[in-house]
C-alpha positions as a Markdown table, in Angstrom:
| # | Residue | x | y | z |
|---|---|---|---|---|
| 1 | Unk | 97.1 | 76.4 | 146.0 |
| 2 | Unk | 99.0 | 75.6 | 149.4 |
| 3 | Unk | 98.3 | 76.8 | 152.5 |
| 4 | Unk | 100.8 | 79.4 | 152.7 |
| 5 | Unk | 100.1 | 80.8 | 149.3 |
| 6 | Unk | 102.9 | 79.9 | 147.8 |
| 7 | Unk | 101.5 | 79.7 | 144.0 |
| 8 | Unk | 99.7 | 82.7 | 144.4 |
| 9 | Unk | 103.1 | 84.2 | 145.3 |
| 10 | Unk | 104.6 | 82.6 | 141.9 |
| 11 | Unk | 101.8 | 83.6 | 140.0 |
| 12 | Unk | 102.0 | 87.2 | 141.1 |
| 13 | Unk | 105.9 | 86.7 | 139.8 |
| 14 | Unk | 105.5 | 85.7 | 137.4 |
| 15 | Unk | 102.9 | 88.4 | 136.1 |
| 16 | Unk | 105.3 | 90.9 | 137.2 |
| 17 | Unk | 108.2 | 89.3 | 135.1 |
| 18 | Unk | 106.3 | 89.6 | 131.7 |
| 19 | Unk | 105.1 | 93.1 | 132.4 |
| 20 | Unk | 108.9 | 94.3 | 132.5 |
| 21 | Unk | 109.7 | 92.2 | 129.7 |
| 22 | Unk | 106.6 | 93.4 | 127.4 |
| 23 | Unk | 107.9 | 97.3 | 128.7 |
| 24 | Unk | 111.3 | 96.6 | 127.8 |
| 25 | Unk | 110.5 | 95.5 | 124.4 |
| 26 | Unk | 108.6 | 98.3 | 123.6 |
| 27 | Unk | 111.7 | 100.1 | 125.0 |
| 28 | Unk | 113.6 | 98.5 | 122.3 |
| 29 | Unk | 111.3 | 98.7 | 119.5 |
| 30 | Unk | 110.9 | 102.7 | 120.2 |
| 31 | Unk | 114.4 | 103.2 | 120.5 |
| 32 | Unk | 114.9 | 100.8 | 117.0 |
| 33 | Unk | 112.1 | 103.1 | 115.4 |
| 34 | Unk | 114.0 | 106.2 | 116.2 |
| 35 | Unk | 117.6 | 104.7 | 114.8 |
| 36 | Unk | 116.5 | 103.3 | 111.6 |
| 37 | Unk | 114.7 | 106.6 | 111.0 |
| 38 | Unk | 117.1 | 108.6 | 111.4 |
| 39 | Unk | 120.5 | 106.2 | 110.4 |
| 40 | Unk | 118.9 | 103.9 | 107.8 |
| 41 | Unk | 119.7 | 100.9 | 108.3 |
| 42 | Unk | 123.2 | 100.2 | 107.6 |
| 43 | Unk | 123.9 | 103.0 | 109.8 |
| 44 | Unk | 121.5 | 101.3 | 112.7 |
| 45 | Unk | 123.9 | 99.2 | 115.3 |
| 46 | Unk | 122.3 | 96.6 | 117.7 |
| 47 | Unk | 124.9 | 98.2 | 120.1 |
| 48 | Unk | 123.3 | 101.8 | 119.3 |
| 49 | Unk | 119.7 | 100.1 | 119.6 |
| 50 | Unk | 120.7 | 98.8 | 122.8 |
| 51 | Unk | 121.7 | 101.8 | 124.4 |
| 52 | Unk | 118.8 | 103.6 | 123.4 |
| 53 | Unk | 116.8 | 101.2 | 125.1 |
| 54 | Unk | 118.8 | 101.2 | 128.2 |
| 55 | Unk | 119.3 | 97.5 | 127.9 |
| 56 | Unk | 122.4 | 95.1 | 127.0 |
| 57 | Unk | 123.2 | 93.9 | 123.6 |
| 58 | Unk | 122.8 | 90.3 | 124.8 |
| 59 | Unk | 119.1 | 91.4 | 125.8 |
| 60 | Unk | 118.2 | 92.9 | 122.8 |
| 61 | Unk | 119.5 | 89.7 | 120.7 |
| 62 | Unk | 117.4 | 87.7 | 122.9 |
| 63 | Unk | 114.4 | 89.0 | 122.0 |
| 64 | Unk | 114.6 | 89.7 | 118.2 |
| 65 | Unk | 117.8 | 87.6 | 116.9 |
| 66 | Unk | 118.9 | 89.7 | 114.3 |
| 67 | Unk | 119.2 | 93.0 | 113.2 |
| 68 | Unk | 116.8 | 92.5 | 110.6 |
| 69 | Unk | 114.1 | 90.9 | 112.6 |
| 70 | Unk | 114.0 | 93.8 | 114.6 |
| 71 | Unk | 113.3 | 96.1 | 111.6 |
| 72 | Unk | 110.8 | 93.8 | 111.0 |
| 73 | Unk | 109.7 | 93.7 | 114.6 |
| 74 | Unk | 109.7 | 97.9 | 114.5 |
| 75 | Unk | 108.2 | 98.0 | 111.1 |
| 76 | Unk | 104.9 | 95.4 | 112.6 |
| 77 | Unk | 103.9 | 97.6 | 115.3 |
| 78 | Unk | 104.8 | 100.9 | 113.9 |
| 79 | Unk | 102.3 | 100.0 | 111.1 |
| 80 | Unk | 99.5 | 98.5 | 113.7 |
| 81 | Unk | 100.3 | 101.0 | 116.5 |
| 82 | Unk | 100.9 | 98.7 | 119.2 |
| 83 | Unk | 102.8 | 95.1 | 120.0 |
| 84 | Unk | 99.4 | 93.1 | 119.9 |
| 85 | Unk | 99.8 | 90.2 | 117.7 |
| 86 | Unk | 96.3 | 90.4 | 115.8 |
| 87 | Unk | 96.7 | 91.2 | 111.8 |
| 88 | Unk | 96.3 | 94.5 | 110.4 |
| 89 | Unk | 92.8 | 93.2 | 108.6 |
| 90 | Unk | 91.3 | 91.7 | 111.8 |
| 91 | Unk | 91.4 | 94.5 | 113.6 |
| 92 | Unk | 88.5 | 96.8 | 114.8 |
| 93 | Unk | 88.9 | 99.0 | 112.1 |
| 94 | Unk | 88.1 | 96.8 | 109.7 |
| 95 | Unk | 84.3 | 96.4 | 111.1 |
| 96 | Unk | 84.3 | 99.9 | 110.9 |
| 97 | Unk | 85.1 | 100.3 | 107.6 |
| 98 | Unk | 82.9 | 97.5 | 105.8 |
| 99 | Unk | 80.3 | 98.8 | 108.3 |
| 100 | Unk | 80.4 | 102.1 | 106.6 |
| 101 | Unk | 77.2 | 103.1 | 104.6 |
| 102 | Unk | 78.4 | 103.9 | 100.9 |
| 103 | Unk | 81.9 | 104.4 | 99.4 |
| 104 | Unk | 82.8 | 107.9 | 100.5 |
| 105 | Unk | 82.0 | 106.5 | 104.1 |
| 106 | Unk | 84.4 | 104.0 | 103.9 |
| 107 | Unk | 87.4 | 105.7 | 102.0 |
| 108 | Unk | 87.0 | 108.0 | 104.9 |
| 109 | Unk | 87.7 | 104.9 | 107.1 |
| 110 | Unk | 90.4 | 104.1 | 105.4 |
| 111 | Unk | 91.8 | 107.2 | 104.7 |
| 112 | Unk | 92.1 | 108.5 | 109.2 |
| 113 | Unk | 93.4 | 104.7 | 109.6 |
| 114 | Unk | 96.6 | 104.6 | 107.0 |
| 115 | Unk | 97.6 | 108.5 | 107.7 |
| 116 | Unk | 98.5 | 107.2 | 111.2 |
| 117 | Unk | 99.7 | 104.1 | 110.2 |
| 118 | Unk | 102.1 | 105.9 | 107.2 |
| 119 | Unk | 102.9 | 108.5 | 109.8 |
| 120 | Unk | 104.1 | 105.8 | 112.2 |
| 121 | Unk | 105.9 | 103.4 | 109.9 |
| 122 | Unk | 106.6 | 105.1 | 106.5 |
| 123 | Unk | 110.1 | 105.7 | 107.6 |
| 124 | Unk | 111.2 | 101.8 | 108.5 |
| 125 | Unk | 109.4 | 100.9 | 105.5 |
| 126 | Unk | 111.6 | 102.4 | 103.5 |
| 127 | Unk | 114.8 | 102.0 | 105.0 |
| 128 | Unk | 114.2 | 98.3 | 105.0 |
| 129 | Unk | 113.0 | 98.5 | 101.2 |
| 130 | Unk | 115.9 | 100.9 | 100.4 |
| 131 | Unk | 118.2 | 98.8 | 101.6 |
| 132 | Unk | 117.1 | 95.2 | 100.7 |
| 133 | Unk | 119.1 | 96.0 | 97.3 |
| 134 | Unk | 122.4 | 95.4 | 99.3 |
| 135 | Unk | 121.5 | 93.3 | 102.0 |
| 136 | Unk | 120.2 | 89.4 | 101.4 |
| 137 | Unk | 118.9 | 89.8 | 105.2 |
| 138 | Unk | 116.5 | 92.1 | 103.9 |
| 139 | Unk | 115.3 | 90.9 | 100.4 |
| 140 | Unk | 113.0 | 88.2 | 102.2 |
| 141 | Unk | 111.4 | 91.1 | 104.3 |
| 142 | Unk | 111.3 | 93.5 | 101.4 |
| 143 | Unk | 109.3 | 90.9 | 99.2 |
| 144 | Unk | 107.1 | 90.5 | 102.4 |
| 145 | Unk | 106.0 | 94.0 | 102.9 |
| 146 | Unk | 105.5 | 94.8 | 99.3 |
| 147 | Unk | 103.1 | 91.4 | 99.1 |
| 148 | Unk | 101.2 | 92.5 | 102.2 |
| 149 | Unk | 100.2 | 95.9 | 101.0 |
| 150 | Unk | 98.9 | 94.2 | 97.7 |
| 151 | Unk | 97.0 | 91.9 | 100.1 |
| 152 | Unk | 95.3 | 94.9 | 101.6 |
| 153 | Unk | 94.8 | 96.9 | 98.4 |
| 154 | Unk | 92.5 | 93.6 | 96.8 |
| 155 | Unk | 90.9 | 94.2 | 100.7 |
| 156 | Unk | 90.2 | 97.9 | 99.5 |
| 157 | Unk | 89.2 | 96.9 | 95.8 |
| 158 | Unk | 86.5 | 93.7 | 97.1 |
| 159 | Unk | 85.3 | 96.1 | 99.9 |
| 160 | Unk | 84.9 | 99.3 | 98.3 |
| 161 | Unk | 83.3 | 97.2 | 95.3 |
| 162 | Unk | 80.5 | 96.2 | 97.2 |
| 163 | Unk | 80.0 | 99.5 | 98.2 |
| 164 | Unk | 79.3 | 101.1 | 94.7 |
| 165 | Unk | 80.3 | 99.6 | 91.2 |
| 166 | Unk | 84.0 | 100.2 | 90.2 |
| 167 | Unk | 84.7 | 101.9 | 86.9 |
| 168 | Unk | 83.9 | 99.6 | 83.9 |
| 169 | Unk | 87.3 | 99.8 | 82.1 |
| 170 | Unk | 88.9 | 98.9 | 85.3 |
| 171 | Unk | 89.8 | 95.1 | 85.8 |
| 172 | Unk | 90.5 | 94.2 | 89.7 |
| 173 | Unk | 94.0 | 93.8 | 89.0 |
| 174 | Unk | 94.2 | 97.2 | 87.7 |
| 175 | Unk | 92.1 | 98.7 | 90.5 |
| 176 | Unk | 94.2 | 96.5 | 93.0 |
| 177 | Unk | 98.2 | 98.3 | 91.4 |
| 178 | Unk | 95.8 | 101.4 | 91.2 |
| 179 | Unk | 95.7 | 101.3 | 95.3 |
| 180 | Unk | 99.0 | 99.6 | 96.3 |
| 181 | Unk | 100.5 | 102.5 | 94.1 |
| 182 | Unk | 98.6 | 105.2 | 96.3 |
| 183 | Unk | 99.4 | 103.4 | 99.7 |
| 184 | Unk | 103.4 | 103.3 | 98.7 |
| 185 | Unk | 105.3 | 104.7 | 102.0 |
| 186 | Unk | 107.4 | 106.8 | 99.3 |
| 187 | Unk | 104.3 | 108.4 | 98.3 |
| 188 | Unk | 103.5 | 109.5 | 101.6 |
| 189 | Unk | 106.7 | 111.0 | 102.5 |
| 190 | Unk | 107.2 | 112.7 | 99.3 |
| 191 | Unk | 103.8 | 114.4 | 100.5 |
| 192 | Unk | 104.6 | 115.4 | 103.6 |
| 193 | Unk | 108.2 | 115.8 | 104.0 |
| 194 | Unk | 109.4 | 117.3 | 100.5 |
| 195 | Unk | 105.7 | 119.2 | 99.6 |
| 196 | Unk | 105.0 | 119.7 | 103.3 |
| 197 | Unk | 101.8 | 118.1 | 103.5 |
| 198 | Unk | 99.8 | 117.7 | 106.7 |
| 199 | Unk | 98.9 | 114.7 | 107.3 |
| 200 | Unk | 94.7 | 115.4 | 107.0 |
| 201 | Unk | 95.7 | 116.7 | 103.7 |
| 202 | Unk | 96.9 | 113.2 | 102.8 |
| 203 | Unk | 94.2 | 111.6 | 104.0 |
| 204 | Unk | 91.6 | 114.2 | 102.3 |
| 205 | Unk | 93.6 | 113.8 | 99.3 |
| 206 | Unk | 94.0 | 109.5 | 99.5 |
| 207 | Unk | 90.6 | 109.6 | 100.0 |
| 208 | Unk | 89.4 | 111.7 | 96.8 |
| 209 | Unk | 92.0 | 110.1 | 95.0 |
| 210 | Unk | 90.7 | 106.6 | 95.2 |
| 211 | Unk | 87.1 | 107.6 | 94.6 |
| 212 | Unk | 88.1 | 109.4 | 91.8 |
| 213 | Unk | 90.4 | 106.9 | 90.7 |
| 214 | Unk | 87.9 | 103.3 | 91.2 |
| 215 | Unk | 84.3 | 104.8 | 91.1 |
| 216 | Unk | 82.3 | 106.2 | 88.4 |
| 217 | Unk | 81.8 | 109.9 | 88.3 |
| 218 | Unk | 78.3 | 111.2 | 89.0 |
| 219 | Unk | 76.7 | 114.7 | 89.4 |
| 220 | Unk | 76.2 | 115.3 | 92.5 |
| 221 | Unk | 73.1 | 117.8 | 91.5 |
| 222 | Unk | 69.7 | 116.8 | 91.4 |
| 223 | Unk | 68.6 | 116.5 | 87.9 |
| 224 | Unk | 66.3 | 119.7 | 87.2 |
| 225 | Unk | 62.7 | 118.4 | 86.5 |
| 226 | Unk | 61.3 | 119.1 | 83.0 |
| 227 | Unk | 58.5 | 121.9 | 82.5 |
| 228 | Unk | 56.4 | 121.7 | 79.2 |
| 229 | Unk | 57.5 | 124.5 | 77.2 |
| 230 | Unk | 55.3 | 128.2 | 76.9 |
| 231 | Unk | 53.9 | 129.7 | 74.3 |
| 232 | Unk | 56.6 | 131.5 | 73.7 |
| 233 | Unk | 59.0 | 128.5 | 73.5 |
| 234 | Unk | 56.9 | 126.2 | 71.2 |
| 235 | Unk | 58.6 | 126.2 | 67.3 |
């Protein structure tokens, strides 16, 4: 550093600099979120994103390309609940989770972690899956999303497995469908938008589900202890 400071000063700039950047695409992404939500995504415009944001169309393309990479771009933080870039299954949640004492504890986990996470991105998930039928932008990052909640289903399936045994008849590949099926984002909106669902219902409910669903039944009552019989019962 010079004598005057003057790196200090360009430090300080440029610290500045990527704090308005990182606020204006969180701008954008929030204002993306809200479009595809409510348009889909044929009826989502760059232009319309833009405005939202109260930024240019130039700036918006500068930070995501295409339209489709900033589905993409909404869909990746709505899911995480923020713009870090660490993966869903490294997160701190995850410690939580396999930390958990038995099964129930860690369905529980699982269960307050993907209400949010449906809540958040449920909607982009299915605009982008809706309309990747129609769109060759989108069949790339359809296949993607669909191959990344299978990934964390087998995480469910191995994790809750060393938890408590799994259901004999079940093979992993049927426990693994068994869970992508429950986590579909159409699942969860059906829930709560058509049947009016909160959204600790849907967790309650995932949760109970799944342990019905992957774990052996057991009584839960203490097995009664046996008494010899009286006179009155003996043959």
């Amino acid at each position: 550093m010079t004598a005057d400071g003057r790196v200090a000063r360009r430090s300080y700039r440029s610290a500045v600099r990527e704090g308005q950047a990182r606020r204006t695409r969180r701008r954008i992404l929030e204002a993306a979120r809200e479009a595809f939500v409510a348009r889909g995504y044929a009826g989502t415009t760059v232009r319309a994103v833009a405005a939202g944001a109260g930024v240019s169309v130039p700036t918006v393309e500068l930070l995501f390309g295409t339209k489709a990479a900033l589905l993409k771009a909404a869909i990746d933080v709505a899911i995480a609940g923020d713009d870090e870039q660490v993966p869903v299954l490294d997160r701190a949640w995850t410690g939580a989770a396999r930390g958990a004492p038995d099964a129930e504890g860690f369905l529980a986990v699982l269960a307050g972690v993907l209400g949010p996470a449906q809540a958040r991105s449920a909607g982009l998930v299915l605009a982008a899956l809706e309309a990747s039928a129609t769109d060759p932008d989108l069949a790339a990052l359809s296949d993607q999303l669909v191959r990344q909640r299978e990934t964390t289903a087998g995480w469910v399936v191995d994790t809750l497995a060393a938890k408590a045994p799994l259901r004999p008849e079940l093979r992993r590949r049927e426990a693994v469908e068994t869970v992508w099926l429950l986590m579909d984002p159409a699942v969860y909106v059906r829930l709560t938008r058509h049947r009016q669902w909160s959204l600790r219902r849907y967790q309650d409910w995932v949760a109970r589900s799944l342990r019905h669903l992957l774990v052996p039944d057991t009584d839960p009552r203490p097995a009664r202890p046996r008494t010899r019989p009286t006179a009155k019962e003996t043959p």
